[in-house]
C-alpha positions as CSV (number, residue, x, y, z in Angstrom):
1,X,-4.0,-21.7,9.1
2,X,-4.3,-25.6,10.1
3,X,-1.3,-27.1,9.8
4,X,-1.2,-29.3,7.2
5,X,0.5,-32.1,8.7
6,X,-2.9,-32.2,10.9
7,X,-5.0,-32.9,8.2
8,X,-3.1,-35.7,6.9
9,X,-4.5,-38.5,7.5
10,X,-2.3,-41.7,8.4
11,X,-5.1,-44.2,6.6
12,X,-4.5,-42.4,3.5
13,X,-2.3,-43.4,0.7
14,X,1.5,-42.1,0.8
15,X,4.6,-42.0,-1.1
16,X,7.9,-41.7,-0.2
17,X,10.4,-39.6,-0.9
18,X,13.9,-38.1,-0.2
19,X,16.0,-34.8,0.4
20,X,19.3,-33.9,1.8
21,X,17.6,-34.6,5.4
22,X,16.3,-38.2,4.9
23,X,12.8,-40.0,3.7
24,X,9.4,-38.5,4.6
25,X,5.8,-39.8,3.6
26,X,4.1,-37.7,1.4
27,X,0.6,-38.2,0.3
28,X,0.4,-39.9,-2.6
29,X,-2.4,-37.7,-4.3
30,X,-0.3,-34.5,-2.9
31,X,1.4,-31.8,-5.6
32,X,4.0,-31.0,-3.1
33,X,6.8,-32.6,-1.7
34,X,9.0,-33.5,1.1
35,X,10.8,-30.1,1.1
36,X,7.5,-28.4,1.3
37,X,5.7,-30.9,4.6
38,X,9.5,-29.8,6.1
39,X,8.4,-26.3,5.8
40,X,5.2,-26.7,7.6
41,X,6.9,-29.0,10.6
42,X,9.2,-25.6,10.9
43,X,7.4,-22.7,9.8
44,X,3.8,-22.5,11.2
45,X,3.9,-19.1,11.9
46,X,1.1,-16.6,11.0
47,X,-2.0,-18.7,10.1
48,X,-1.8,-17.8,6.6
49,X,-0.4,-18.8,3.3
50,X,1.4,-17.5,0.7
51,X,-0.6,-14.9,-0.8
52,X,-2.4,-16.0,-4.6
53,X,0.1,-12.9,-6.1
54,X,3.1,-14.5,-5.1
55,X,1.4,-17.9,-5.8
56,X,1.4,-16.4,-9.6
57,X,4.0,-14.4,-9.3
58,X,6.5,-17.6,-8.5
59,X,4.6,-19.5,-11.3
60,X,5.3,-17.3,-14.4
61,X,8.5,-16.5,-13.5
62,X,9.0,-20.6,-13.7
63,X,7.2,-20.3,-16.8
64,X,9.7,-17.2,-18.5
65,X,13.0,-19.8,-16.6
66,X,11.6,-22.8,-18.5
67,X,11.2,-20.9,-21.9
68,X,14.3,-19.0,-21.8
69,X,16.2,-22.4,-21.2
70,X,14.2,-24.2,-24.2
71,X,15.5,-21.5,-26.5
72,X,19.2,-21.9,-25.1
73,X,18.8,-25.6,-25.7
74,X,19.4,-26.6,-22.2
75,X,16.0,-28.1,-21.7
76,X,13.8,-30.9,-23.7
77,X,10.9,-29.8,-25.7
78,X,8.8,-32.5,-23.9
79,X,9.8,-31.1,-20.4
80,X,9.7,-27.4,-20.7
81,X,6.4,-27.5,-22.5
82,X,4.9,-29.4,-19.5
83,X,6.3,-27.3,-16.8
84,X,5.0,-24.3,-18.9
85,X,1.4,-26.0,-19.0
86,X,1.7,-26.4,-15.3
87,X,2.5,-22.7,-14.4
88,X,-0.3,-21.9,-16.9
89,X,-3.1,-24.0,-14.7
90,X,-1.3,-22.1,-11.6
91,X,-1.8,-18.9,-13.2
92,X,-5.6,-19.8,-14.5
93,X,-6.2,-19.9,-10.1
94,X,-5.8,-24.1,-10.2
95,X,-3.7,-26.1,-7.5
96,X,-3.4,-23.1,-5.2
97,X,-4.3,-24.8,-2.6
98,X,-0.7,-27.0,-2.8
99,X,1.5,-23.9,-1.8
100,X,0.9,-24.8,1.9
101,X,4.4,-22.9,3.4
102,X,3.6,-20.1,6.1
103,X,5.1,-16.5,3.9
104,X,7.0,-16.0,7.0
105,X,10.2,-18.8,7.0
106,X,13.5,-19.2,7.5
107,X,16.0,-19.7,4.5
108,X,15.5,-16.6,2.2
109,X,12.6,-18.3,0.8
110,X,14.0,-21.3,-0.1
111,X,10.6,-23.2,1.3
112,X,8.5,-21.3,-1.1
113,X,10.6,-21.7,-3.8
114,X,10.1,-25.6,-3.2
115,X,7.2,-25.5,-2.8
116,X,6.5,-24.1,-6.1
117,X,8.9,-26.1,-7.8
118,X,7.3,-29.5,-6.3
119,X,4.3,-28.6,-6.9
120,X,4.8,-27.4,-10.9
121,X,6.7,-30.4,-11.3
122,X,4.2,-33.1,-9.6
123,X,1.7,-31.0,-11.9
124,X,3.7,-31.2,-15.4
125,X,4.4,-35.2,-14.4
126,X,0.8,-35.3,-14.0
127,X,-0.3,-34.0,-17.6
128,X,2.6,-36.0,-19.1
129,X,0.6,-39.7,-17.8
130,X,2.8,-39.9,-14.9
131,X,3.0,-40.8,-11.1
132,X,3.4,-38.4,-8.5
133,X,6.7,-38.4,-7.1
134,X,8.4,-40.0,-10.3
135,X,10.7,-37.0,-10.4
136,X,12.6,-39.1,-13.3
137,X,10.3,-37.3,-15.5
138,X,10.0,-33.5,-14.5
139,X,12.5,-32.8,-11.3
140,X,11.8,-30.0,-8.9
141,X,15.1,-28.9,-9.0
142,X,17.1,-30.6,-12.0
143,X,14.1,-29.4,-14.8
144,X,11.8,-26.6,-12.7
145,X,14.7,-24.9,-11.1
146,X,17.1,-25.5,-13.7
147,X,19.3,-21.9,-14.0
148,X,17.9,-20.5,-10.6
149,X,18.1,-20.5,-6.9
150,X,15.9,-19.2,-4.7
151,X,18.0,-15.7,-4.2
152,X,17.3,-15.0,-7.6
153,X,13.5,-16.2,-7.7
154,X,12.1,-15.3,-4.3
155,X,13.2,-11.4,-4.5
156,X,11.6,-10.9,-8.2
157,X,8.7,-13.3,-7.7
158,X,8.6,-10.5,-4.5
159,X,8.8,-7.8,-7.1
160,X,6.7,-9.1,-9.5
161,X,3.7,-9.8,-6.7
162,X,4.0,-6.2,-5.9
163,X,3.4,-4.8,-8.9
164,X,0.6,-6.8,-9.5
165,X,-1.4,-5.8,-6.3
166,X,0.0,-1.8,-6.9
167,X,-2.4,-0.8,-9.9
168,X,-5.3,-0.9,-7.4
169,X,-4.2,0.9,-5.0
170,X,-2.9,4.0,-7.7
171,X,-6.4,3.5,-9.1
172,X,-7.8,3.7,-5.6
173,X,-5.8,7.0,-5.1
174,X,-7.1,8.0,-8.2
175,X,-10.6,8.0,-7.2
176,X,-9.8,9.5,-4.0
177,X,-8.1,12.8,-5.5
178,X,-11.3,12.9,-7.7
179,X,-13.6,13.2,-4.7
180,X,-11.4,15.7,-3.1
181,X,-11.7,17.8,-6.2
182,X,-15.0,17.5,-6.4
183,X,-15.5,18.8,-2.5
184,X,-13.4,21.4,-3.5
185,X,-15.5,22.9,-6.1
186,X,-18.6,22.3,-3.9
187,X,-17.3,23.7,-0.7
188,X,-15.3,27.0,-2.0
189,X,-17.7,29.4,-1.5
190,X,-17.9,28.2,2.1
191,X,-16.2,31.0,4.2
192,X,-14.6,29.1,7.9
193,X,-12.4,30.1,10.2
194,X,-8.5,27.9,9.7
195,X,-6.9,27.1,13.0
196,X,-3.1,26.2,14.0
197,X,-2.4,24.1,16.8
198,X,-6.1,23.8,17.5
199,X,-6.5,27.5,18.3
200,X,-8.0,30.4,15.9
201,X,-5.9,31.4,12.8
202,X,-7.5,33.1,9.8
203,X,-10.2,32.2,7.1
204,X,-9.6,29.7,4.8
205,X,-12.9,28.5,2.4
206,X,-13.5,24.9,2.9
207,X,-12.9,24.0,-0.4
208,X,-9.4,25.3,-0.1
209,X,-9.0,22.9,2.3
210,X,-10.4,20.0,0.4
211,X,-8.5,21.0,-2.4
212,X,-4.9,21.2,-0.2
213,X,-6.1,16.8,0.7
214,X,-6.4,16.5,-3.0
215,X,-3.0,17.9,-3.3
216,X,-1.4,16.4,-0.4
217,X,-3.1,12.8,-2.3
218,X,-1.7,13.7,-5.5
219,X,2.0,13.9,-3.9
220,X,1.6,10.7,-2.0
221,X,0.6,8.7,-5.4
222,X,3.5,10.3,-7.1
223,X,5.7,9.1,-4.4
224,X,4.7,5.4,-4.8
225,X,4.7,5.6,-8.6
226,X,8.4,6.9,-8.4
227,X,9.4,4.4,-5.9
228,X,7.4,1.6,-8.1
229,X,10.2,1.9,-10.7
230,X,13.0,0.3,-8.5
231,X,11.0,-2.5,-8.9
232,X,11.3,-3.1,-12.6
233,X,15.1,-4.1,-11.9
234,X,15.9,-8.4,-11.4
235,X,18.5,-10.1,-10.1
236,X,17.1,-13.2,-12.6
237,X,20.4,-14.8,-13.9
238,X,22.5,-14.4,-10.3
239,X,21.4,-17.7,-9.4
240,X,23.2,-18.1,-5.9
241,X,25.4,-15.0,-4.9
242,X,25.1,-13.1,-8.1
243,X,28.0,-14.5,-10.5
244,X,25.2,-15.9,-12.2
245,X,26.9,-19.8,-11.4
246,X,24.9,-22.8,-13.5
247,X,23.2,-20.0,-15.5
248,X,23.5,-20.6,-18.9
249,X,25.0,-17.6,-20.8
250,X,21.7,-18.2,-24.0
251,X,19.6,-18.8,-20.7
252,X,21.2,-15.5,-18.8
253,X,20.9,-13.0,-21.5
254,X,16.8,-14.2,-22.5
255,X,15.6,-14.9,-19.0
256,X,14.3,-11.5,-17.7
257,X,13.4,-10.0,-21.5
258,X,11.6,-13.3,-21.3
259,X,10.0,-12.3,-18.0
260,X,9.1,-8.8,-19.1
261,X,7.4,-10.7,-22.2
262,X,4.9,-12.5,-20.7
263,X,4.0,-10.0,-17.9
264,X,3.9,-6.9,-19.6
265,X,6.1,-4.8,-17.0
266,X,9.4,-2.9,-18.1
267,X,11.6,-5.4,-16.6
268,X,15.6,-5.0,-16.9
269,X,18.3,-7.3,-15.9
270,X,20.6,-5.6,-13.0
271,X,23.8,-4.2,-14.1
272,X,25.3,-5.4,-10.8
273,X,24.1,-9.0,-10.0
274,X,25.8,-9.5,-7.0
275,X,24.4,-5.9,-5.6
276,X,20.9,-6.6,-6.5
277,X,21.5,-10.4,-4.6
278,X,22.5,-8.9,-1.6
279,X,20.0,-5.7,-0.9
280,X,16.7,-5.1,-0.8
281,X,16.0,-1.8,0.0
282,X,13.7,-1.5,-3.3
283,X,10.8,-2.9,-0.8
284,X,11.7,0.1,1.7
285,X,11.9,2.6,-1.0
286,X,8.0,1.1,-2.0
287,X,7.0,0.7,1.4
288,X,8.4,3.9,2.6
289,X,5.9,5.7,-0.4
290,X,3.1,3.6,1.1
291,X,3.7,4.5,4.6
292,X,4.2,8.3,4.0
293,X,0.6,7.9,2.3
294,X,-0.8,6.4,4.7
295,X,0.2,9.1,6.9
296,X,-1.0,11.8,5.0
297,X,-4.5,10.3,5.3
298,X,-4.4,9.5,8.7
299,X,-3.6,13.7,8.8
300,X,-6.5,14.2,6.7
301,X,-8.5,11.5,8.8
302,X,-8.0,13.5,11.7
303,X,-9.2,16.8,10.4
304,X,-12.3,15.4,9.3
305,X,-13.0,13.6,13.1
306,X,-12.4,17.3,14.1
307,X,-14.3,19.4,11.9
308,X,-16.8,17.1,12.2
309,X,-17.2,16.9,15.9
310,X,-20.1,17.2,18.0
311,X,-22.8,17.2,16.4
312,X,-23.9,20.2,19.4
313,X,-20.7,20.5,21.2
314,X,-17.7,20.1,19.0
315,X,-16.6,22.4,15.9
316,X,-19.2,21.1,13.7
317,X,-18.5,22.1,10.5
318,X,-18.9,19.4,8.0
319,X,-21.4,16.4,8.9
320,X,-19.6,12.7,7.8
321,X,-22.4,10.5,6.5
322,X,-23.0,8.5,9.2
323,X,-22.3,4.8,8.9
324,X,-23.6,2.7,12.1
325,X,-24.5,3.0,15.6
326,X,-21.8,4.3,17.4
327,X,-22.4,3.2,21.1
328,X,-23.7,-0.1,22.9
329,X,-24.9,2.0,25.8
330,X,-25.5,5.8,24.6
331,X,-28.4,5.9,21.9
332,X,-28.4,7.6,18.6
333,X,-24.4,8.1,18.7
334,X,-22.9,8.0,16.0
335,X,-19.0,7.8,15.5
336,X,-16.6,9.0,12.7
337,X,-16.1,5.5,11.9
338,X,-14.1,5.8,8.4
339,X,-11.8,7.8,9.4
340,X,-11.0,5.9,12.6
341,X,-10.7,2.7,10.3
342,X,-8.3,4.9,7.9
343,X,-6.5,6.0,10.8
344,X,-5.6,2.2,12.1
345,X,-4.2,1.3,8.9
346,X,-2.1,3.8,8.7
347,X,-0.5,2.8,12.2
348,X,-0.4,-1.0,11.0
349,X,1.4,0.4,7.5
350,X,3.9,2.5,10.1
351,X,4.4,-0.8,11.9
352,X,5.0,-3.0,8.4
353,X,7.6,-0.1,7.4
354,X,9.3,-0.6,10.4
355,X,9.4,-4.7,10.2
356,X,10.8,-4.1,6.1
357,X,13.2,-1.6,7.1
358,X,14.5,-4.0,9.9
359,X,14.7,-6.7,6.9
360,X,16.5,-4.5,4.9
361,X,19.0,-3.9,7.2
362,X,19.4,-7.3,8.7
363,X,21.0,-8.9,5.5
364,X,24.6,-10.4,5.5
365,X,27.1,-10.7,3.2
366,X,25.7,-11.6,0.0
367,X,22.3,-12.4,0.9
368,X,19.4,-11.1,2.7
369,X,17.7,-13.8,4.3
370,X,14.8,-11.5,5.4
371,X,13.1,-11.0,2.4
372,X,9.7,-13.4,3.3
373,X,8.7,-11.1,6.2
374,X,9.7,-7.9,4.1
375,X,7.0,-9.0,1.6
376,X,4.8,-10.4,3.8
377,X,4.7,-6.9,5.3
378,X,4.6,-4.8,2.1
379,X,2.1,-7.4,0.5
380,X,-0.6,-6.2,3.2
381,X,0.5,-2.5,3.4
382,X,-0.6,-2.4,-0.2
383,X,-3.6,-4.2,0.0
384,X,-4.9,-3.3,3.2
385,X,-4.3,0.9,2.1
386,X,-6.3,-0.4,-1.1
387,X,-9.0,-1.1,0.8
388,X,-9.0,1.9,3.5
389,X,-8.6,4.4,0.3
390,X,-11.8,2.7,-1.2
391,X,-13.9,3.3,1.8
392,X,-12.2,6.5,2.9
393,X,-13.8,7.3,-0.7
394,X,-17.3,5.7,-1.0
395,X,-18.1,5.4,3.2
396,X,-17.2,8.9,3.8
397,X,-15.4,11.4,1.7
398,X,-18.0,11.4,-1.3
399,X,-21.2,11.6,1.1
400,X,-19.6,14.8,3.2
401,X,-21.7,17.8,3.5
402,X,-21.3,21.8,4.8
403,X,-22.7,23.4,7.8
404,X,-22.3,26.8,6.1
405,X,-24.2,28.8,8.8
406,X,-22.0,26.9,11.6
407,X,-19.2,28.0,10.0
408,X,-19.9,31.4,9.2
409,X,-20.9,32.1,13.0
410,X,-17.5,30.6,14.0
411,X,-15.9,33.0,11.7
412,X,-18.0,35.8,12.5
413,X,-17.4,35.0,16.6
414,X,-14.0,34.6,16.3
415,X,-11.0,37.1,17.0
416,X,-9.0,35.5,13.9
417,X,-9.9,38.1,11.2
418,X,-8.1,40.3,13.6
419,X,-4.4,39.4,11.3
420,X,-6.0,41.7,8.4
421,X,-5.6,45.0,10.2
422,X,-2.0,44.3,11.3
423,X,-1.0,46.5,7.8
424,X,-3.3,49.1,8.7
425,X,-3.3,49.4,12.3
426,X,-0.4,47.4,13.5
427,X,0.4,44.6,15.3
428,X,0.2,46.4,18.7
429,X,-3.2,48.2,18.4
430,X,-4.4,44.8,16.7
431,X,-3.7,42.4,19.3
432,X,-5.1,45.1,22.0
433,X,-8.5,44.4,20.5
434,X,-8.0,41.0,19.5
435,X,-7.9,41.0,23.8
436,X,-10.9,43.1,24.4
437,X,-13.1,41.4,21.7
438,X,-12.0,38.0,23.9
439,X,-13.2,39.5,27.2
440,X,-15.9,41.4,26.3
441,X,-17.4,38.7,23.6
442,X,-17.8,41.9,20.8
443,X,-17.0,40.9,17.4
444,X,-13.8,43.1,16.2
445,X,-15.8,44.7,13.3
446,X,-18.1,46.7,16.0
447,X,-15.3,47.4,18.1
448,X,-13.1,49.2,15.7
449,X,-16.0,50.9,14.0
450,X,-17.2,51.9,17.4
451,X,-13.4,53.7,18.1
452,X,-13.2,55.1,14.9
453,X,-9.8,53.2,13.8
454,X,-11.6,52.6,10.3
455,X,-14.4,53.6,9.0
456,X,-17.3,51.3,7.8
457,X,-16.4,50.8,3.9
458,X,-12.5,50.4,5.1
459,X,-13.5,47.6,7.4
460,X,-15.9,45.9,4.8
461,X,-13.2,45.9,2.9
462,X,-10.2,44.7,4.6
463,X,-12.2,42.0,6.6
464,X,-13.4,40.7,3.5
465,X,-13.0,37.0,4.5
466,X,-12.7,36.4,1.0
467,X,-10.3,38.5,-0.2
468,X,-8.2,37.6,2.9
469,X,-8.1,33.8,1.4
470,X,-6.7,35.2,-1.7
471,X,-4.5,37.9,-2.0
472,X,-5.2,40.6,-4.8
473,X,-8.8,39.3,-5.2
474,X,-11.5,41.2,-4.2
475,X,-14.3,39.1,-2.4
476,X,-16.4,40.5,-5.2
477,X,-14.8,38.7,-7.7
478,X,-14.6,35.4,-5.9
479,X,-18.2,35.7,-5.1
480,X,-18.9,36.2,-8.7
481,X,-16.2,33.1,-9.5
């Protein structure tokens, strides 16, 4: 991000005006303020800005304050129906380039709740014929602000933003568990050999194991969607510590149905105002959900690097549709590139849950004054797992394909099938051949046919690789499925 006071230039026309701290220039044509140019002086921090979410988010919650106080009668007609015509144009995308604070600031927010309220009342001054500045006719804080203070705005605009960028994402997810489903139903006939830690297990069909990512997916999206509903709850009528001080009582009782109106979402005033001022840990409830997601597909990630390794000399058991070039130097490489990508989000998200969970903690008293970097953070954990889930789905998951013959020599060359014949042989005997099939390299079936511990039929049947990934059903039947 530039900083704005670096594109200002000193031959344009400015106007002055004046806070708590002293005079500042503005320029004239600007929609913000001198509360907002003292935010940029203090707060240039991440090159970014405020994201358009909370850009919206701050605006119609401006929009529900200025209604709600109409109907209490503690705002003119002329004045709330400009400031609502302001937040409109905000919402419509307009003037978003005026919300010049950095999202990460000292105060609690306090900057970008300036910064909105400057620049919706330079905007409603504007449409009502008058001069920039001339905050005798719409006030940032006397008209815009009117009811609130930023410990009351900031965490439900916050709130608000979150729920906007979470549909997505859940659709995202949505998709995902669709393509796992789908590989399922592909890959079950596909007989493979399971591993634990790395080292031959038992069979497992691969589409049991694309089915288990479906499930593991579904669980995550339930998690977030459960977690989602502590957002629905509003500290809106607290105002400064949570008494709810210069709240009207009309105001305080319309304010958050008001909200709930014009966004659509289930919101509910908090039953204990001063509780709902002073914590936040609805954000690490939310970003908790997103980070154990994020996990579980960083898990999955690293099972497909791994069955897909090689493509001569690793397991080799699915091919990932390949993407790019994978090397500078080695020719026609090519590198699990989507799930490495899925992967690095997931340890960004980690990172983000720690930094909210930090901000959680650090509050004092009765306020939190951590809340900016908390949604800075949880504003890119959800978009930034929106965006790995939809290539996780269209670069990679939906384009996967079976070696079946690879797997069914890995299977047939492996020792693991040797766990059937512990109820018929036991464990003993079976682990003694499990060794000898190791040394000498000959499959199990030969060598127990070959001793006469079972006959031919008895071993077709109990190393059914089948039936042995699902009790009580003969491989017949699954075959047949």
């Amino acid at each position: 991000m530039e900083n704005v006071l670096n594109k200002i230039d000193t031959a344009v026309p400015t106007r002055m005006e004046a806070d708590s701290i002293g005079e500042k220039a503005v320029p004239a044509d600007a929609y913000y303020g001198v509360q907002s140019l003292r935010a940029v002086e203090n707060f240039t921090i991440t090159d970014t800005l405020m994201r358009p979410e909370m850009i919206n988010a701050l605006a119609l919650l401006k929009k529900a304050c200025a209604l709600a106080n109409l109907e209490a009668g503690v705002l003119e007609e002329k004045t709330a129906h400009a400031i609502v015509s302001a937040c409109d144009a905000i919402i419509a995308g307009k003037y978003h380039d005026a919300f010049i604070v950095d999202p990460i600031q000292g105060g609690a927010g306090t900057s970008m709740n300036m910064n909105a309220n400057e620049v919706i009342a330079n905007i409603a001054i504007d449409m009502l014929g008058g001069t920039k500045g001339d905050y005798s006719i719409v006030h940032p804080n006397d008209h815009v602000n009117f009811g609130q203070s930023t410990n009351d705005i900031i965490p439900s605009a916050g709130k608000l933003a979150a729920l906007m960028l979470l549909p997505s994402l859940e659709k995202s997810l949505e998709t995902l568990i669709e393509s796992f489903l789908k590989k399922a139903e592909e890959f079950d006939g596909i007989i493979k050999m399971g591993r634990t830690q790395l080292q031959d297990a038992i069979p497992i069909r691969l589409g049991q194991e694309f089915n288990a990512y479906a499930t593991a997916v579904t669980r995550a999206l339930k998690r977030i969607r459960f977690a989602k509903e502590e957002l629905y709850t509003l500290n809106m009528g607290g105002t400064a510590i949570g008494t709810g001080l210069n709240a009207d009582k009309a105001y305080f009782d319309a304010v958050t149905p008001k909200i709930a109106e014009l966004t659509g979402f289930p919101f509910v005033q908090a039953n204990d105002l001063i509780d709902a001022t002073q914590n936040i840990d609805s954000f690490s409830a939310v970003s908790g959900a997103l980070k154990d997601c994020a996990l579980a597909l960083s898990k999955i990630s690293n099972d497909l690097r791994l069955m897909s390794s090689g493509p001569k000399t690793g397991l080799g058991e699915i091919n990932l549709p390949a993407k790019q070039n994978g090397s500078s130097i080695m020719p026609g490489k090519v590198n699990p590139v989507i799930p490495e990508v899925v992967s690095q989000v997931a340890f960004r998200i980690a990172g983000n849950d720690v930094t909210i969970s930090m901000a959680v903690e650090g509050g004092q008293l009765e306020l939190n004054a951590f809340e900016p970097v908390a949604f800075d953070a949880l504003f890119q954990s959800i978009i930034i797992l929106d965006r790995a889930v939809q290539t996780l789905t269209v670069n990679c998951v939906d384009g996967i394909t079976a070696n079946i013959d690879r797997c069914r020599k890995l299977l047939d060359n492996s020792v693991g099938i040797v766990t059937a014949l512990c109820p018929h042989i036991g464990y003993s005997q079976a682990a003694k051949l499990a060794k000898e099939s190791l040394a000498t390299r000959i499959p199990i079936r030969k060598l127990i046919i070959a001793r006469n511990i079972l006959t031919e039929e008895e071993c077709n049947t109990i190393l059914n690789p089948f039936s042995m990934t699902a009790p009580g059903i003969s491989g017949e039947e699954l075959i047949n499925k």
